[in-house]
C-alpha positions in Angstrom: 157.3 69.1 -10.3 153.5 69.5 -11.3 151.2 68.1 -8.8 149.5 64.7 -9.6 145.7 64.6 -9.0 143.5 61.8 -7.2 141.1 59.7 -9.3 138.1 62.0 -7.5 139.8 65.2 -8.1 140.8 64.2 -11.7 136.6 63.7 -12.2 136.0 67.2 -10.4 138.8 68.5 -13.0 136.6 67.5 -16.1 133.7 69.1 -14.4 135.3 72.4 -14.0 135.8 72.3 -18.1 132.5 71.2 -18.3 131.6 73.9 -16.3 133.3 76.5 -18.3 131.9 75.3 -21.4 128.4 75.2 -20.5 129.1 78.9 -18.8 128.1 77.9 -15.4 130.6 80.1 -14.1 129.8 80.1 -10.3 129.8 76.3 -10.2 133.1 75.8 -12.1 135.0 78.3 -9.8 133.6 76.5 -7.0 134.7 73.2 -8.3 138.3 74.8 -8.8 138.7 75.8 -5.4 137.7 72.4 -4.3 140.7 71.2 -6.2 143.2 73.8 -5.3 142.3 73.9 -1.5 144.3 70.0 -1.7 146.7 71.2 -4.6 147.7 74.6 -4.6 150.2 74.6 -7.8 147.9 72.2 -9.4 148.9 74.5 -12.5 145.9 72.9 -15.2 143.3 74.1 -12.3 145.1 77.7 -12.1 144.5 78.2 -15.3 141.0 77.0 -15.6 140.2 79.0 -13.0 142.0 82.2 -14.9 139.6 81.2 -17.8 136.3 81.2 -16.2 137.4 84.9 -13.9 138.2 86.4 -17.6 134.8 85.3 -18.7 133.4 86.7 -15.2 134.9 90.4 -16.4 138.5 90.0 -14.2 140.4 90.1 -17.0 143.3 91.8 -15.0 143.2 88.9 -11.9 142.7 86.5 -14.7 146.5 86.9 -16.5 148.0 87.3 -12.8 146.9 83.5 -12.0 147.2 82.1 -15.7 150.8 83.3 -15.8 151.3 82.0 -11.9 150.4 78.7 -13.4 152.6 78.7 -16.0 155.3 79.2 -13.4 154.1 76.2 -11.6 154.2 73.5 -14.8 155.6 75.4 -17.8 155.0 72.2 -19.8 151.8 71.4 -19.6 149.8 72.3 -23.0 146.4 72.9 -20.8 148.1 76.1 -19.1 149.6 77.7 -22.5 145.9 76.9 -24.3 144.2 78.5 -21.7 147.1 81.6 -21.5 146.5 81.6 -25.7 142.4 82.0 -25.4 143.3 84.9 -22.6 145.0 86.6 -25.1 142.7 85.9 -28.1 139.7 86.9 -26.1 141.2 90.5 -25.2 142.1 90.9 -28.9 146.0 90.4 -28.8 146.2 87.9 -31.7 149.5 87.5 -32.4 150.3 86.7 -28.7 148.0 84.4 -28.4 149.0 82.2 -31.7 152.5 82.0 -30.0 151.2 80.4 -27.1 149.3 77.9 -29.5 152.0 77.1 -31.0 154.0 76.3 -28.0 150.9 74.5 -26.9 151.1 72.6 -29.9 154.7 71.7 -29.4 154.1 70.3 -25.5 150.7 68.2 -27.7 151.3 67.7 -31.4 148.1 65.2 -31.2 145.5 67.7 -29.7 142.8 68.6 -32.3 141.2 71.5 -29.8 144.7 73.4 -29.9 145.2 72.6 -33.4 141.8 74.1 -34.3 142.2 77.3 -32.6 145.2 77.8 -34.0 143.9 77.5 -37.5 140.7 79.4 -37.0 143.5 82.2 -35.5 145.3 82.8 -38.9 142.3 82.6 -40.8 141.0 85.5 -38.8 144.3 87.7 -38.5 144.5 86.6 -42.5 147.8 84.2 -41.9 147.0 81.9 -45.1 150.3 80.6 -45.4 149.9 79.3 -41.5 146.4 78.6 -42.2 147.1 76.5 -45.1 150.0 74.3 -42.9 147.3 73.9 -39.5 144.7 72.7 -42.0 147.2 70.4 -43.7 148.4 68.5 -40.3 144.7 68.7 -39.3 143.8 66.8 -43.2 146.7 64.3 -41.9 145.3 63.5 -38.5 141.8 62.9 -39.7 141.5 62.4 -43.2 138.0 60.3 -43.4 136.1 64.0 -42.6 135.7 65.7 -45.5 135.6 68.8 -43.9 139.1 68.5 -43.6 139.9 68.4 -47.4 137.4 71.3 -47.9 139.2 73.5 -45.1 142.6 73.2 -47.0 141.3 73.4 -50.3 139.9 76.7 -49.3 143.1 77.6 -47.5 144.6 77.0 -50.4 142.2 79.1 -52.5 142.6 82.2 -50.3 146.7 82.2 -50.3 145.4 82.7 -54.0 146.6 78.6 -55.2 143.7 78.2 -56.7 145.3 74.8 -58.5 145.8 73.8 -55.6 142.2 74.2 -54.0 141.1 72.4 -57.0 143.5 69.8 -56.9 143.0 69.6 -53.1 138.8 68.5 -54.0 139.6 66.6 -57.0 141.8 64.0 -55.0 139.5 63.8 -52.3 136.3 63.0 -55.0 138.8 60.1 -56.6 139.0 58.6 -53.0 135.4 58.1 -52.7 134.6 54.6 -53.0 130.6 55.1 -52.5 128.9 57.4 -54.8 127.0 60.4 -52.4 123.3 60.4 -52.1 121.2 63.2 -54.2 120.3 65.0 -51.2 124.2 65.5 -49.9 124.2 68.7 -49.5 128.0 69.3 -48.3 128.6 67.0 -51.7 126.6 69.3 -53.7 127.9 72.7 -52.0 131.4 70.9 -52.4 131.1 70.6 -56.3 129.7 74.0 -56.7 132.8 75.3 -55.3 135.0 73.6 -57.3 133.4 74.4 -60.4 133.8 78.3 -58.9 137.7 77.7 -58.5 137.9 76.2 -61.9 135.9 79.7 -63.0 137.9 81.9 -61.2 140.9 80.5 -63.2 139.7 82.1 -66.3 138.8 78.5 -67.9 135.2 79.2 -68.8 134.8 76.1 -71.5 136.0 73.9 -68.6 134.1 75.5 -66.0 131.0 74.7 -68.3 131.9 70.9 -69.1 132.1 70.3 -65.2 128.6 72.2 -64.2 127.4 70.1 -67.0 128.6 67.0 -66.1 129.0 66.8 -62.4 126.8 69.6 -61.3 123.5 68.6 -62.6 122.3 67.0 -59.1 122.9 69.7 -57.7 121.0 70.8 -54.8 121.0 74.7 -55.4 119.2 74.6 -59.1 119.2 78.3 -59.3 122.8 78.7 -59.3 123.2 76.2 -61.3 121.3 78.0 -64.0 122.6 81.1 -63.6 126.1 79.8 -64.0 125.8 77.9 -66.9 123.6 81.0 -69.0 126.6 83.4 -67.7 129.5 80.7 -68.9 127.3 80.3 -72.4 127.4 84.3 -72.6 130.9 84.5 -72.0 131.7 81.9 -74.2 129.4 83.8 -77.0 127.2 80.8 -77.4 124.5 83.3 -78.3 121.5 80.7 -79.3 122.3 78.8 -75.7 122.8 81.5 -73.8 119.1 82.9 -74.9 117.5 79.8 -73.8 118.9 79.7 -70.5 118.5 83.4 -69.6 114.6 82.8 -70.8 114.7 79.7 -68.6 115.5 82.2 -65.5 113.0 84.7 -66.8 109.9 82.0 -66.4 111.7 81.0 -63.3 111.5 84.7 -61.9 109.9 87.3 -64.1 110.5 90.1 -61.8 114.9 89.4 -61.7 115.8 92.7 -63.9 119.0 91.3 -64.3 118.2 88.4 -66.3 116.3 90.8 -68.7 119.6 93.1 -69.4 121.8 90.0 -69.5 119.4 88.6 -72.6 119.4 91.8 -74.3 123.1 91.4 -73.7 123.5 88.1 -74.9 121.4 89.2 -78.5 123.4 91.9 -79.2 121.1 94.7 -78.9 121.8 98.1 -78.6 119.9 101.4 -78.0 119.0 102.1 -81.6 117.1 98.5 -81.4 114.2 99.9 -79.6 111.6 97.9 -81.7 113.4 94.7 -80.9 114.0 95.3 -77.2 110.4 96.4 -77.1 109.0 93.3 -78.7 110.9 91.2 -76.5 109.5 93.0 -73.1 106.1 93.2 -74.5 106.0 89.0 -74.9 106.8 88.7 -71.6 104.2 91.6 -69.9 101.8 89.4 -71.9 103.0 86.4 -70.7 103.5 87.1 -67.1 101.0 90.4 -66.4 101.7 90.9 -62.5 105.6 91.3 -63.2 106.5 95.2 -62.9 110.1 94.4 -64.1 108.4 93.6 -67.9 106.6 96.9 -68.3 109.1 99.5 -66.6 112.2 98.0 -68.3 111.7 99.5 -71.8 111.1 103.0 -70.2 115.0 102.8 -70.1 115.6 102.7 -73.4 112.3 103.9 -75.1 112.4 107.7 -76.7 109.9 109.9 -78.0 106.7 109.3 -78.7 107.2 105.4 -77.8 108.6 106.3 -74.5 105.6 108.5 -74.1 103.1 105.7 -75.0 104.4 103.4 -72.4 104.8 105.4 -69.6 101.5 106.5 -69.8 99.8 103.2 -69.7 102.5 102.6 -67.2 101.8 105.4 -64.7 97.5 104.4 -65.5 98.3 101.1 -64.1 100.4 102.0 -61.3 97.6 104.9 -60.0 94.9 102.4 -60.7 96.6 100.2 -58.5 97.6 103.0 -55.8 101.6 101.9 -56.4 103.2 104.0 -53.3 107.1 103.3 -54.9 106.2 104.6 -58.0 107.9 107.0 -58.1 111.3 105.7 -57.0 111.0 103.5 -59.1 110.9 106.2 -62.3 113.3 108.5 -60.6 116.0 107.5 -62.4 115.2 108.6 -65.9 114.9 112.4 -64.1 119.0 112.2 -65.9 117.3 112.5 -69.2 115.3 116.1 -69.9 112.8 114.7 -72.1 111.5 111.9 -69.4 112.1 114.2 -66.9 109.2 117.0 -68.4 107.1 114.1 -69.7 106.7 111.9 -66.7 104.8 115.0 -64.5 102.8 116.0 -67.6 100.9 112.4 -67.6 100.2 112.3 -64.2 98.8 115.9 -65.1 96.9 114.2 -67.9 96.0 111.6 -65.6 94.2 114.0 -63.4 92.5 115.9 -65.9 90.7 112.9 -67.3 90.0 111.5 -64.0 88.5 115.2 -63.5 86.5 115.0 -66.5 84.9 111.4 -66.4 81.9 110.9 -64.4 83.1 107.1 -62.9 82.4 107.3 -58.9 85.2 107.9 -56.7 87.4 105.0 -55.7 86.6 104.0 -51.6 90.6 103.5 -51.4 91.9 107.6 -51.4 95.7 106.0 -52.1 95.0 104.7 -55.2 93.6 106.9 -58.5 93.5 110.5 -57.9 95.3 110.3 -54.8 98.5 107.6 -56.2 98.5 110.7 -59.2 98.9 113.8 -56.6 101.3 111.7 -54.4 103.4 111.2 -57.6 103.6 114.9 -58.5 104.4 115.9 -55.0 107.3 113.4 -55.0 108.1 114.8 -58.1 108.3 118.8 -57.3 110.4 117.9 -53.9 113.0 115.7 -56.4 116.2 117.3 -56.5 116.4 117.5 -59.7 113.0 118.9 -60.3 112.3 121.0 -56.9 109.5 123.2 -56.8 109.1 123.1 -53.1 105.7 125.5 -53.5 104.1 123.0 -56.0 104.7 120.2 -54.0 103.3 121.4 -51.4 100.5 122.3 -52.7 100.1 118.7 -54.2 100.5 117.1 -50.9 97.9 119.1 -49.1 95.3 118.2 -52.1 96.4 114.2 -51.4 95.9 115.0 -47.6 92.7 116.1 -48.2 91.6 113.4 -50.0 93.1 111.0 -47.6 94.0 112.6 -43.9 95.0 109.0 -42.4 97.4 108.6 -44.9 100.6 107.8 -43.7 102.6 108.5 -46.8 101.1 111.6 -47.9 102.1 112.9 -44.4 105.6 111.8 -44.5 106.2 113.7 -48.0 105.1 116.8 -46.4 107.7 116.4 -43.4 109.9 116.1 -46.6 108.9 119.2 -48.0 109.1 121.1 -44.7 112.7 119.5 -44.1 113.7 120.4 -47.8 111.9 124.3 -47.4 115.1 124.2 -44.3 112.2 124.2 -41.5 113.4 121.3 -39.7 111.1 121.8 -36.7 108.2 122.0 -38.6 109.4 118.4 -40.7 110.0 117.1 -37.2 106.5 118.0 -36.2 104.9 117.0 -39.1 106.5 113.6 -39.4 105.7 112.8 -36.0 102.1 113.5 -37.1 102.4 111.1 -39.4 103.4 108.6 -36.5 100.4 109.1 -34.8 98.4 107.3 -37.6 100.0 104.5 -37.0 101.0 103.7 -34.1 102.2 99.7 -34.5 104.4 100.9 -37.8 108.1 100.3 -36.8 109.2 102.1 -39.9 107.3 105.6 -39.6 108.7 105.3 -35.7 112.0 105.5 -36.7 111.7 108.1 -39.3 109.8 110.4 -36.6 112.8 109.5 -34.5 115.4 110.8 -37.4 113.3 113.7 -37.4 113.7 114.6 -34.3 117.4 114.0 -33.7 117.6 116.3 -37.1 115.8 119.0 -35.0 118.2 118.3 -32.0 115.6 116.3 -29.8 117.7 113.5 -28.4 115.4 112.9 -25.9 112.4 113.2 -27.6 113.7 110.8 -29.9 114.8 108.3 -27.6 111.8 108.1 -26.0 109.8 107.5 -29.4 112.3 105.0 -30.3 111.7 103.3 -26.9 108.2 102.3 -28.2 109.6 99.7 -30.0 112.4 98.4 -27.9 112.2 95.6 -25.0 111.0 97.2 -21.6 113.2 94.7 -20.1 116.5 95.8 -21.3 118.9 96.6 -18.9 119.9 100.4 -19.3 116.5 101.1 -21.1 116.3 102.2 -25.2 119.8 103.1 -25.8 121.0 99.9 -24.7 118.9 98.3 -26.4 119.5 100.3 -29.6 123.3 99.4 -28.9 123.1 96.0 -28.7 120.9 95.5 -31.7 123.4 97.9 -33.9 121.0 100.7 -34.7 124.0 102.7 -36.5 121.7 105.0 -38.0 120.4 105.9 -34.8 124.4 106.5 -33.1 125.1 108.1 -35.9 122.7 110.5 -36.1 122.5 111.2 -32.4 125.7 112.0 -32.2 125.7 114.3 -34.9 122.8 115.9 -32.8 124.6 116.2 -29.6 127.9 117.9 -31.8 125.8 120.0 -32.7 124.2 121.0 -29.7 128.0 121.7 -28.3 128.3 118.0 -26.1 131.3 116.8 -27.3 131.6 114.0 -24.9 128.3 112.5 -26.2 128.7 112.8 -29.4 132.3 111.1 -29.7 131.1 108.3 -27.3 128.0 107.5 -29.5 130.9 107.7 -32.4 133.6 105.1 -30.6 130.4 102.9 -30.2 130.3 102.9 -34.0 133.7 102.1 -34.3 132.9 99.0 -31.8 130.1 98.1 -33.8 132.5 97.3 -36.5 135.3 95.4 -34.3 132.5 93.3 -33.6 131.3 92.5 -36.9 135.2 91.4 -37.8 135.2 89.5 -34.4 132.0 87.7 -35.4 133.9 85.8 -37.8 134.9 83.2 -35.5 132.1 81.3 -34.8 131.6 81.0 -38.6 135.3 79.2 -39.4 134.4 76.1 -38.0 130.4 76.5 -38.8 130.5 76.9 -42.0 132.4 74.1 -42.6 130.6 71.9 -40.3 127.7 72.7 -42.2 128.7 72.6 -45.8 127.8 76.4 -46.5 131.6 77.3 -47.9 130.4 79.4 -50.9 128.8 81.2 -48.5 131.8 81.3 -46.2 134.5 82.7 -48.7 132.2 85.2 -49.7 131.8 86.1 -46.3 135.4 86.1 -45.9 135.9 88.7 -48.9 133.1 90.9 -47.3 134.8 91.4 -44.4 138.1 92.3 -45.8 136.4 95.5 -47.3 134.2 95.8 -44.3 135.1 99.3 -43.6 134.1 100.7 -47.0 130.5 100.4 -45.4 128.9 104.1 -45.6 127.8 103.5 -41.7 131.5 103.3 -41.0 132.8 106.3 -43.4 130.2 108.8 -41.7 130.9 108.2 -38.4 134.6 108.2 -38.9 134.6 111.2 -40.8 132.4 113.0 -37.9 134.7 111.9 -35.5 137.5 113.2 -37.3 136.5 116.7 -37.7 135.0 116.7 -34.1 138.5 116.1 -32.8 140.0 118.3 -35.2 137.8 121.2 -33.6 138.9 120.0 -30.6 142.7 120.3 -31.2 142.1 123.9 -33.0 139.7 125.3 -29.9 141.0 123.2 -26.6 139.7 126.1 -24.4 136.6 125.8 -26.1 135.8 122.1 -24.6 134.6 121.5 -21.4 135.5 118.3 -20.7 133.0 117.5 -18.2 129.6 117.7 -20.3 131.2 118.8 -23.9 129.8 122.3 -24.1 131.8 124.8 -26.2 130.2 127.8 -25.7 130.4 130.7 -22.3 128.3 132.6 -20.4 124.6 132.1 -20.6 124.5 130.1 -23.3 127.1 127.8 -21.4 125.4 128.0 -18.5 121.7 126.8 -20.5 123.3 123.5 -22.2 124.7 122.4 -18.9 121.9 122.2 -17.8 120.1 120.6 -20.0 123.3 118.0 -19.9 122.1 117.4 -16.1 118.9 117.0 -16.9 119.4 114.9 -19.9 121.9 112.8 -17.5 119.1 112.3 -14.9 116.4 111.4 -17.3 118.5 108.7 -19.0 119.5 107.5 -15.1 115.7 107.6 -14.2 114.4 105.2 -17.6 117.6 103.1 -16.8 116.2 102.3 -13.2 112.8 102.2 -14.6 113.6 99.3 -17.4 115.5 97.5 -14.6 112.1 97.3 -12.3 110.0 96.2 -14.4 112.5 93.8 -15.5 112.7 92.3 -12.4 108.5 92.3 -12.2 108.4 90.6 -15.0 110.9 87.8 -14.4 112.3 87.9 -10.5 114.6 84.8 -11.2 116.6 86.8 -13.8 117.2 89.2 -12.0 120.4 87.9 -10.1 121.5 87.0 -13.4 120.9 90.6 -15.2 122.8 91.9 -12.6 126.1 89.7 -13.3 125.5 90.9 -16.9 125.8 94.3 -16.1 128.8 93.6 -13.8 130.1 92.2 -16.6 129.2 94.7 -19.3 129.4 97.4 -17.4 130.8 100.9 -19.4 133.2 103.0 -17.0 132.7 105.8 -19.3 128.7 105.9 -20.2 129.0 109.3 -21.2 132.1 110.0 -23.1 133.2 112.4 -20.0 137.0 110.2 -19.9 136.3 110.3 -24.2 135.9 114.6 -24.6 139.3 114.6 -21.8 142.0 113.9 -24.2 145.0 114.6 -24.4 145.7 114.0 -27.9 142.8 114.8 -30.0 145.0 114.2 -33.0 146.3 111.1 -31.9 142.6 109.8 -31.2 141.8 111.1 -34.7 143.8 108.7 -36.4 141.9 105.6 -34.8 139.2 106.6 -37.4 141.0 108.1 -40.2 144.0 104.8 -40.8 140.4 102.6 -41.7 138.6 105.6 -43.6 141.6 106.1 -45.6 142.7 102.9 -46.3 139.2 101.5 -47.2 137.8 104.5 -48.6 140.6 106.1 -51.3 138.4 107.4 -53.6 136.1 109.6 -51.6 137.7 113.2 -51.5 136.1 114.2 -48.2 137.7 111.4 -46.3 141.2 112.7 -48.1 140.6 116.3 -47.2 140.3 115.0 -43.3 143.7 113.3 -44.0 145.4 116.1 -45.0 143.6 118.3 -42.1 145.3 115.9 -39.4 148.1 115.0 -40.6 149.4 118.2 -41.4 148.7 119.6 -37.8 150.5 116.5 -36.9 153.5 117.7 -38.9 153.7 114.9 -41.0 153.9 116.3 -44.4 154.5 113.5 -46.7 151.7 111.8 -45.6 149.5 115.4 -46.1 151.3 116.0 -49.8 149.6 112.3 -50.7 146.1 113.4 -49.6 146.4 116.5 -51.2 147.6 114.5 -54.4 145.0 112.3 -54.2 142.0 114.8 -53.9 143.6 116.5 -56.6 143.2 113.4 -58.6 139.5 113.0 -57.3 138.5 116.6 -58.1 140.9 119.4 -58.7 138.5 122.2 -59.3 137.1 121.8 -55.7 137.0 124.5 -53.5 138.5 123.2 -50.6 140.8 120.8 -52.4 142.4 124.3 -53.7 142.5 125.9 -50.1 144.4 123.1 -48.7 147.1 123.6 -52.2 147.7 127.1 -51.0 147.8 125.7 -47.2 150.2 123.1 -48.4 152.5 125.5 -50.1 152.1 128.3 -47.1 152.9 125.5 -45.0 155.7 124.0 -47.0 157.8 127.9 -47.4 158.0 128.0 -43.6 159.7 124.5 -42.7 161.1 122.7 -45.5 164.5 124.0 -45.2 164.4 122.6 -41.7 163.3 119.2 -42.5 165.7 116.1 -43.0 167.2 115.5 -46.4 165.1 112.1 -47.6 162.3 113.6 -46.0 163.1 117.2 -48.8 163.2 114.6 -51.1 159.9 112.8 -50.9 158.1 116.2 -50.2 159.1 117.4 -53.8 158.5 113.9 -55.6 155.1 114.4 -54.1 154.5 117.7 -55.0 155.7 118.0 -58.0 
């Protein structure tokens, strides 16, 4: 029988939750011991208890007494909650929606249960489960429109979009009183109707309700842009024009509303007068947009394209533009642009030579915008002459030494030339002239991890991070998600032979990502709370492809190989500081591993101090952080010490593969592991699907002729289906 508590117990009870919820751990276990010192199998106090330890970091100690109380009163709903959050909070999903569920059985009435139930499936993508939770939850409490808008959008991610907007439609007839103008759930609510009714295909309807219902709404801006993309699609040319020209004077620098109304005319490449006369109104009209005078270089030619890119590039050098040439770089696919585009900046410096107007006190702009320009132009790819731009970049130095940009080109150069050092060097010069600029930090920083400095480049990244962060800049850099920086460092320390580095500083990235999916949760319930649910599906959408993200594909794809090298050279790796090399050379890297090691223990300590100095009270509470957070494996020593390199592998490849089909490097590492792992079918479909991607590559063929070598060897000895599927594949 469950123990019964007192009337002054039963108060101390809510305080413990209270406790919990407010995170005063230390005063919520205390208040739980209180309570168990009287009642020992008081089973809802065991598992609060079990809550607030797993928050405290004792996840192990907290499962132990959460499943003791369960022993104790295997009815109550309390303990199977609290054993379902234990579970959600350590990741295992699908145990903890069974204990919900059973929850929910003990307490069909509880909302709280209910609710994390449904924000469960949404997360773990259960919309048919999803869709029934919201439904009981609509039933319970159907004055909150939140409610219908939850299982209209269940609805409309099972893919019912009738449904969803039959769901909305019902709850809008209910509404006795009209909403005020400045409802923003109402308006958000109508604008995602009127996107279900879009999605179903039924444009002319989707128009009549914007039209109708959607005037007062809130976000005008959408509301315009919908209603000039329905009138294009529904080939209402004259309407269409007159609402993409309404966007225009709203924002004459959006591109896209430029290409949609040249769209909606009809106009095509051989209408250059047209187009022209159209972008010329408007760079008379609005003369500080950029977007109406670089347009037409798209689709001007000849002698046209030459007139305004001239008085294009005169404006932009006048002006001392520093983008100006990214923003030109993409005509470099066409050859006449490509020549013409250097000669006028040539021209440019000619007559700037030859007239006798007084130099301008701003170096960046004039002569020096011009020489920048050609510089950027000579160290292009697809015009590199690494001499010339050089040469241009020292004449721009000269004018201007404290210029920041023209020093960052020439660390280009230098890194393009293949003298990284040098780039590193040079780009930290550039640093120097300013100081306070986060952005030429971290490019100094890339430099130096490029050149192998991980120190070096920890230490100039630490100029910008919070002294008071516990574990100094790389924590810091961890916790705010600096993927570039992980990524990059551990390519540095691969390269420098510390394999346990570099694949911790890889697994980190991998974490990065876990949380970003993880970081749904809070938004279920906020976004509905606060009306934003366009926002919220798109979000959902997002994070379904989240690991197509190029962060995520080269750092898996690093990780891959690195194992890989690890499987094909085991005696190579030394587990303890990653170095794969003997002797001397050995000898040198550990070394510097030790030193590195002590260095990163010293600015740890350091950071700690003076965040103490700085704030002695939260200190105590730093401390339980780091209990808390604290990494058993700081430098990947336990990481490099596998014993299935392969197996590990796969972590990073399943995602890359899955989320990244049509990228022929990430197939290439499939076929590398899986055929060491001996599974063959799975190899033949990378191989097939690189083949696809590019058959005349080089390596694509090398792995054919491994495939085949491969396949002589051991495909007598394979099972019968699996005979089969190996020749449908290869066929």
């Amino acid at each position: 029988m469950p123990q019964i508590l007192s009337t002054k117990e039963a108060n101390l009870f809510r305080q413990v939750i209270r406790d919990y919820e407010e995170k005063r751990y230390r005063a919520g276990l205390k208040a739980a011991e209180q309570i168990l010192k009287r009642n020992p199998k008081h089973g809802d106090t065991m598992s609060m208890k079990a809550l607030i330890m797993n928050a405290q970091g004792k996840t192990e100690e907290a499962f132990n007494l959460a499943k003791e109380a369960l022993k104790v009163d295997f009815k109550s709903h309390i303990c199977w909650h609290v054993y379902g959050i234990l579970y959600r909070t350590n990741k295992n999903f699908e145990e903890a929606i069974k204990a919900y569920k059973f929850a929910l059985k003990l307490e069909p009435e509880s909302q709280q249960i209910q609710r994390d139930l449904a924000i469960l499936q949404v997360q773990t993508r259960d919309y048919e489960g999803y869709v029934q939770s919201r439904f009981a939850m609509l039933k319970a409490r159907p004055q909150l429109r939140q409610n219908w808008t939850a299982l209209a959008i269940a609805h409309h991610l099972e893919g019912n979009l009738q449904e969803a907007e039959r769901i909305l439609t019902t709850y809008e007839k209910s509404v006795s009183v009209a909403p005020s103008k400045t409802d923003f759930e109402n308006s958000e609510a109508l604008l995602y109707k009127n996107s279900i009714i879009a999605e179903q295909g039924e444009t002319e309807r989707a128009l009549e309700h914007l039209e109708q219902e959607c005037k007062k709404c809130l976000d005008r801006l959408a509301v315009m842009e919908l209603r000039a993309r329905y009138l294009a699609e529904l080939g209402r040319k004259e309407e269409a024009e007159t609402a993409y020209r309404a966007l225009i004077d709203r924002n004459p620098d959006h591109t896209d509303y430029y290409k949609r109304l040249v769209d909606v005319l009809g106009l095509t490449a051989e209408d250059e007068a047209v187009q022209k006369a159209i972008f010329d109104e408007y760079s008379a009209k609005y003369p500080r947009s950029d977007a109406a005078r670089r347009l037409p270089l798209d689709f001007l030619t000849g002698d046209e394209f030459r007139t305004a890119a001239k008085a294009y590039l005169t404006l932009m050098f006048n002006k001392g533009v520093p983008s100006t040439f990214a923003n030109l770089k993409h005509l470099y696919s066409d050859s006449f642009k490509k020549d013409t585009l250097p000669s006028l900046a040539e021209e440019y410096l000619q007559e700037a030579e030859g007239s006798n107007a007084e130099a301008s006190s701003d170096s960046s702009k004039g002569v020096g915008a011009a020489l920048f320009f050609l510089a950027q132009h000579y160290n292009y790819h697809m015009s590199r002459d690494l001499t010339k731009a050089l040469e241009y970049v020292e004449k721009a130095i000269q004018l201007d030494p404290k210029s920041v940009d023209f020093q960052m080109t020439k660390a280009r150069i230098f890194k393009h030339q293949g003298d990284i050092a040098k780039a590193a060097e040079a780009m930290d010069q550039a640093r120097l002239l300013d100081t306070k600029d986060r952005y030429i930090n971290t490019k100094a920083a890339k430099y130096q991890l490029r050149n192998n400095e991980n120190e070096k480049a920890l230490n100039t990244l630490g100029l910008f991070t919070r002294a008071e962060t516990v574990g100094g800049p790389l924590a810091d850099l961890i916790d705010m998600q600096a993927m570039w920086f992980l990524t990059e460092d551990g390519e540095a320390w691969q390269r420098r032979g510390n394999v346990a580095l570099a694949l911790k500083r890889y697994h980190t990235v991998f974490n990065i990502f876990d949380i970003w999916q993880e970081d749904q949760f809070d938004f279920h319930s906020f976004s509905l709370r606060k009306g934003q649910i366009r926002a919220y599906v798109d979000m959902i959408r997002w994070e379904d492809k989240l690991r197509e993200h190029p962060f995520y594909f080269r750092a898996a794809l690093d990780a891959v190989k690195l194992y890989l090298s690890m499987y094909d050279k085991p005696e190579g790796v030394n587990s303890a500081n990653g170095n794969n090399a003997n002797g001397e050379d050995a000898a040198e890297k550990k070394k510097a591993a030790k030193k590195a090691k002590k260095e990163a223990q010293k600015a740890e300590k350091e950071a700690a101090e003076r965040a103490a100095k700085q704030n002695p009270n939260k200190a105590q509470k730093d401390k339980e952080e780091e209990v808390k957070k604290k990494d058993d494996d700081p430098n990947g020593v336990k990481l490099a010490e596998t014993k299935d390199p392969l197996g590990d592998a796969m972590k990073f490849l399943e995602p890359l593969l899955q989320f990244s089909p049509k990228n022929i490097e990430g197939q290439i590492a499939g076929f590398e592991v899986y055929i060491r792992r001996k599974k063959y079918v799975l190899a033949a479909k990378c191989l097939k699907a690189a083949q696809a991607l590019d058959e005349n590559h080089v390596k694509v063929q090398e792995l054919a002729a491994t495939m085949q070598k491969t396949m002589d060897g051991v495909l007598e000895s394979l099972a019968p289906k699996i005979q089969e599927a190996l020749k449908t594949e290869l066929a």
